[in-house]
C-alpha positions in Angstrom: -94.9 129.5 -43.1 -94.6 133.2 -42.3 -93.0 136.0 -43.5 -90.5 138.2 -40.8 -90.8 142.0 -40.4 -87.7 143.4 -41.0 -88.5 144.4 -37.3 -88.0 140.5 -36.6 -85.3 140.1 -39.1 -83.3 142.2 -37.3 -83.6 140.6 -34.4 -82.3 137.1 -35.8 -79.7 139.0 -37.8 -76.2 137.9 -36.4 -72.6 139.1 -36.4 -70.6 137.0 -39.6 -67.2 138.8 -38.2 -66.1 140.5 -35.5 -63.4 142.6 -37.9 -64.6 143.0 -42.1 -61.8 144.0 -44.1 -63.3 145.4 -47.2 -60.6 146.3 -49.9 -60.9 147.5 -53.6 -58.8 148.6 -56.4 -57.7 147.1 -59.9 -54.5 145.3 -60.1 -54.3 146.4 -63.4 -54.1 149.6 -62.9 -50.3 150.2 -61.4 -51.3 151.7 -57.6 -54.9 150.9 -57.6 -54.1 147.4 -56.7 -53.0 148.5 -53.4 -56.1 147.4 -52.1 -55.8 144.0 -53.5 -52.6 143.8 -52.5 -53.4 144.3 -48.6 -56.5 141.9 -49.1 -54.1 139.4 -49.8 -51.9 139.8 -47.2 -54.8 139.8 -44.5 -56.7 137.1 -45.9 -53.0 134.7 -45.5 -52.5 136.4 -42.3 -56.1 136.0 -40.3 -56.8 132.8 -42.9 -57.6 130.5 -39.8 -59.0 133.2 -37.5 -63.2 133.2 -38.0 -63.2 136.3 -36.3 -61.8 138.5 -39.3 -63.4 138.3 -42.7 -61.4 139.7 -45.8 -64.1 140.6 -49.1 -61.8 142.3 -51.9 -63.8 143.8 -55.6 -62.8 146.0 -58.2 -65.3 148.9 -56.1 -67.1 149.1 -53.3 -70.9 148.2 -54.9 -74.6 148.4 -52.8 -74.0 144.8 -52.5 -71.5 144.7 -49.8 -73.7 146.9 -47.1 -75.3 143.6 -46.2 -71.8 142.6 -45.0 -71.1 145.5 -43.8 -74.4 145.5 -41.5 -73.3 142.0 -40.1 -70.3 143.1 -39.4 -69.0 144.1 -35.5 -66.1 146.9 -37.6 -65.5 147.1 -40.8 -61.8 148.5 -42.1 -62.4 150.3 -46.3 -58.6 149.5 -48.0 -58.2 151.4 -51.1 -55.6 153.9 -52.9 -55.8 157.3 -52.7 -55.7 160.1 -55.3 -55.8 163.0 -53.0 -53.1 162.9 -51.0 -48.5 162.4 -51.4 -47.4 159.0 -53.4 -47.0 156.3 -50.5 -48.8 158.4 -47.6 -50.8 155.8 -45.2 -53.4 157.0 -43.8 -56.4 155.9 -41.6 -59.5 157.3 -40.6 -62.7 156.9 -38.6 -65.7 157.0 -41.5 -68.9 157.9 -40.6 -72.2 157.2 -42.9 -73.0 159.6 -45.7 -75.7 162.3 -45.0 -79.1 161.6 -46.0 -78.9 164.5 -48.8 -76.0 161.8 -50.2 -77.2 160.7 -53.4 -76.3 156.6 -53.4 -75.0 155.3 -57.0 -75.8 151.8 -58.1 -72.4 151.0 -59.0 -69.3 152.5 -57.4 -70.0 153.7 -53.5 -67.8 155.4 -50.9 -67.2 153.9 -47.7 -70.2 156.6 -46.4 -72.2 155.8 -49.0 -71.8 152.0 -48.0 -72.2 153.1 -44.6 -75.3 154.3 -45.5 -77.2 152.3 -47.2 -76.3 149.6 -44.3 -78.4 151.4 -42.0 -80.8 152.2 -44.3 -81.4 148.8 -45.9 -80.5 146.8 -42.6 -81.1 148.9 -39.6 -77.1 148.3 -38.3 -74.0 149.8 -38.2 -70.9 148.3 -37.4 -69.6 149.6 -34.0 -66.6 150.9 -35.6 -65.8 151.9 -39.3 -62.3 152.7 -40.7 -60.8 153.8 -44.1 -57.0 152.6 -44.7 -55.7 154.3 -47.6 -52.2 154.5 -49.5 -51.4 157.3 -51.6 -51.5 156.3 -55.7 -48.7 158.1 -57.4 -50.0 156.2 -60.8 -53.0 154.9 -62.0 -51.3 153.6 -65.6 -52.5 150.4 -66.9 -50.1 148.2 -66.2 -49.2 145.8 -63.2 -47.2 146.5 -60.3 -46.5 149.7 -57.9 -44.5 152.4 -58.1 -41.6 152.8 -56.1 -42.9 155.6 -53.4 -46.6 152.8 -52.7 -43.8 149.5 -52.9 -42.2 151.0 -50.3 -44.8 151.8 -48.2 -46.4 148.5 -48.3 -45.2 147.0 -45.2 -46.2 150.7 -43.1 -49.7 150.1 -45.2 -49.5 146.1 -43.8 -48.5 147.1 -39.9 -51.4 149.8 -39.7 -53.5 147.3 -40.9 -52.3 144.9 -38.7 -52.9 147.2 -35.5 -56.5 148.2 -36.6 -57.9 144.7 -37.1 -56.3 143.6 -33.6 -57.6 147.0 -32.1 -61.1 145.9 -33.0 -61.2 142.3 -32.1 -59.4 143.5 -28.6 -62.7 145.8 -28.1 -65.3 145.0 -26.0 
């Protein structure tokens, strides 16, 4: 038995999706379970489609760049703290620079970015961040009003991003 460069191991390395839907946040924590939330919905909407993988945690962890390198796009899904209650947004993420420090625990979509080309050698061909504004953070369960109502605007631009990147060639 031998063992495989990584040279050879990324050769053999395949795609596991053509579309990775990574989402995070704490359903315990009011808004932060938008993330959640949208992971749910995909994962009942492409449940019988193998091109279109859903992988939902409390944060984005150095575990998940190994996904993210099999992966032909990759769409981040989380609340956000910087921007109006209920704003969707989405936006092309690039990896970190290579002055980025890299935690062990909680990572950034860069960050994750990152350390999949660093660890694996791969990027995914295309790399988006969805977010929802977070008006509250308060432990309980639930949404407030402004991120309840902007769920199904969250849902559609999900919607259009995953079929964007299984349409690409």
């Amino acid at each position: 038995m031998s063992i495989k460069s990584f040279a050879e191991y990324d050769d053999c390395m395949t795609f596991t999706a053509r579309c990775l839907i990574l989402a995070c946040g704490n359903t315990l924590r009011e808004d932060d379970g938008v993330g959640p939330s949208l992971a749910q919905w995909a994962e009942e909407k492409w449940r019988d489609d193998a091109r279109v993988r859903v992988l939902c945690d409390h944060q984005w962890t150095p575990e998940v760049a190994e996904d993210v390198a099999q992966a032909e796009s990759v769409i981040f899904v989380d609340c956000a703290t910087d921007c109006e209650t209920g704003l969707v947004r989405t936006m092309a993420i690039e990896p970190a620079g290579d002055n980025t420090r890299v935690g062990t625990h909680h990572l950034d979509p860069g960050q994750v970015l990152a350390l999949s080309k660093q660890l694996y050698g791969r990027l995914p061909r295309s790399s988006l961040l969805l977010t929802v504004g977070a008006g509250s953070l308060e432990l309980r369960e639930g949404f407030s009003e402004s991120v309840k109502a902007a769920l199904p605007e969250a849902s559609k631009a999900l919607e259009e991003a995953v079929q964007r990147f299984l349409t690409d060639e």
